[in-house]
N, C-alpha and C positions, 0 to 999 in steps of 0.2 A: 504494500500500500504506500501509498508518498502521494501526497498532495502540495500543490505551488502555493506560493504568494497569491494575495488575493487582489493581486493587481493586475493583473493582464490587462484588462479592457485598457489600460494606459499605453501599452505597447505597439508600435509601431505594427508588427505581425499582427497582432489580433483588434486593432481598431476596428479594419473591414464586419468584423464577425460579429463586436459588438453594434456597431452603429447598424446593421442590420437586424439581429435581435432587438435595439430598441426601437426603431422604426414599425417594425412587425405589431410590435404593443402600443405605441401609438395609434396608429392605423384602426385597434381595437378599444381603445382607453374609453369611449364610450360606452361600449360593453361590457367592460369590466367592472368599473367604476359610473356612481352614479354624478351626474352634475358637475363632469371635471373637464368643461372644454379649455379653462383658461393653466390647466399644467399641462407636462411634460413628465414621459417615463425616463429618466434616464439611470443606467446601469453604473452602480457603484462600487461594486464589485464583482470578478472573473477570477477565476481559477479554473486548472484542472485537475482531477483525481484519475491514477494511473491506479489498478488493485488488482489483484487473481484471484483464487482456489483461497480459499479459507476464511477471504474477508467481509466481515459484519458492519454494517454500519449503526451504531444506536440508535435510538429514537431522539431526533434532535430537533430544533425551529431552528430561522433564522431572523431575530428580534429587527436587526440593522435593517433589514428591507419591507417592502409592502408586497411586491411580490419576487417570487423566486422560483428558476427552473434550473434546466435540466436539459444539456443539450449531448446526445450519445454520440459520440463521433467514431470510436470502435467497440464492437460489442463481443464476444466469443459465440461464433457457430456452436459448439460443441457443450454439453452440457449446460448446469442453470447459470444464464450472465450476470446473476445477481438481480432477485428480484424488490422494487423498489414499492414499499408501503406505505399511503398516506394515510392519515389518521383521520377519518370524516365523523366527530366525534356528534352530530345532531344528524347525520343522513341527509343533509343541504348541498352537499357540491355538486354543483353542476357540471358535468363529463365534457365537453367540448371535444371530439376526437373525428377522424376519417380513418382512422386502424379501429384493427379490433383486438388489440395487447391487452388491456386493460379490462381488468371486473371491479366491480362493487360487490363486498360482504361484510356483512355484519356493521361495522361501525370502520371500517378499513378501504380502501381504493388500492388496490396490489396490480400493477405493472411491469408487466415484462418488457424489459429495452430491446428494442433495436434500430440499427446503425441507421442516423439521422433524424432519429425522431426527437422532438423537444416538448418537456413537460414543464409548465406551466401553473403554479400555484401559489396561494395565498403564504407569506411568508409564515405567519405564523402558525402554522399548519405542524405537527407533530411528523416526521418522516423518517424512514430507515430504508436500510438497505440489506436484505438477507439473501443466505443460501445459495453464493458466487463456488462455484466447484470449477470454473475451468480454470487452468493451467493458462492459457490465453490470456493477454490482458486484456483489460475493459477500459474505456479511458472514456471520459466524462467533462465537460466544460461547465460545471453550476456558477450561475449567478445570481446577484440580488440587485433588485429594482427600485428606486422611490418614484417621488412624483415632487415635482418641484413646478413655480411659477414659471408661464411662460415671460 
């Protein structure tokens, strides 16, 4: 497991990637958000998480942002790539999807990654990451989002 700096989105290489992820959420900020034509999403923090066979992630939030995803850039063919659970702790989240990865049970939203898909969610949202068995690596781009005045 080894995770970077949560800087990236500053960096010359991954500017493109960022200012396209927040454009994307732009583009959507009325649908996400109610009455917020006068902000702006913009990405405050980038990283990547490199991980294999063995690696759990806890259940964690991310306080510092409003919302925060999840963008899979290699996933492992072969065994489970680590499956990612969101905590929908009242059964309110609304699914927004074109794949069919992802179930709702119980009080949990559990998705299965794969290469290019980006997940999308309320920061403060309870999340983990279990039951990664391949030998491959998985490598992951998360970020956190605010909303600032335009």
């Amino acid at each position: 497991y080894y995770q970077s700096e949560h800087n990236l989105h500053k960096l010359k290489d991954f500017k493109p990637f960022s200012k396209y992820i927040e454009n994307k959420l732009n583009l959507k900020k009325n649908y996400l958000f109610t009455n917020k034509k006068k902000v702006r999403v913009k990405i405050d923090k980038l990283w990547f998480v490199k991980s294999r066979s063995g690696v759990d992630l806890l259940p964690h939030n991310h306080p510092e942002g409003v919302i925060s995803g999840i963008y899979y850039f290699k996933v492992p063919k072969k065994f489970s790539p680590g499956i990612l659970k969101i905590k929908n702790p009242r059964k309110n989240i609304k699914i927004i999807s074109n794949t069919n990865v992802y179930k709702a049970k119980n009080k949990e939203i559990i998705i299965k990654p794969v290469k290019i898909l980006i997940i999308i969610f309320n920061s403060y949202l309870l999340h983990s990451v279990i039951n990664q068995q391949s030998d491959e690596d998985r490598i992951s781009l998360p970020f956190d989002a605010n909303l600032y005045q335009n």
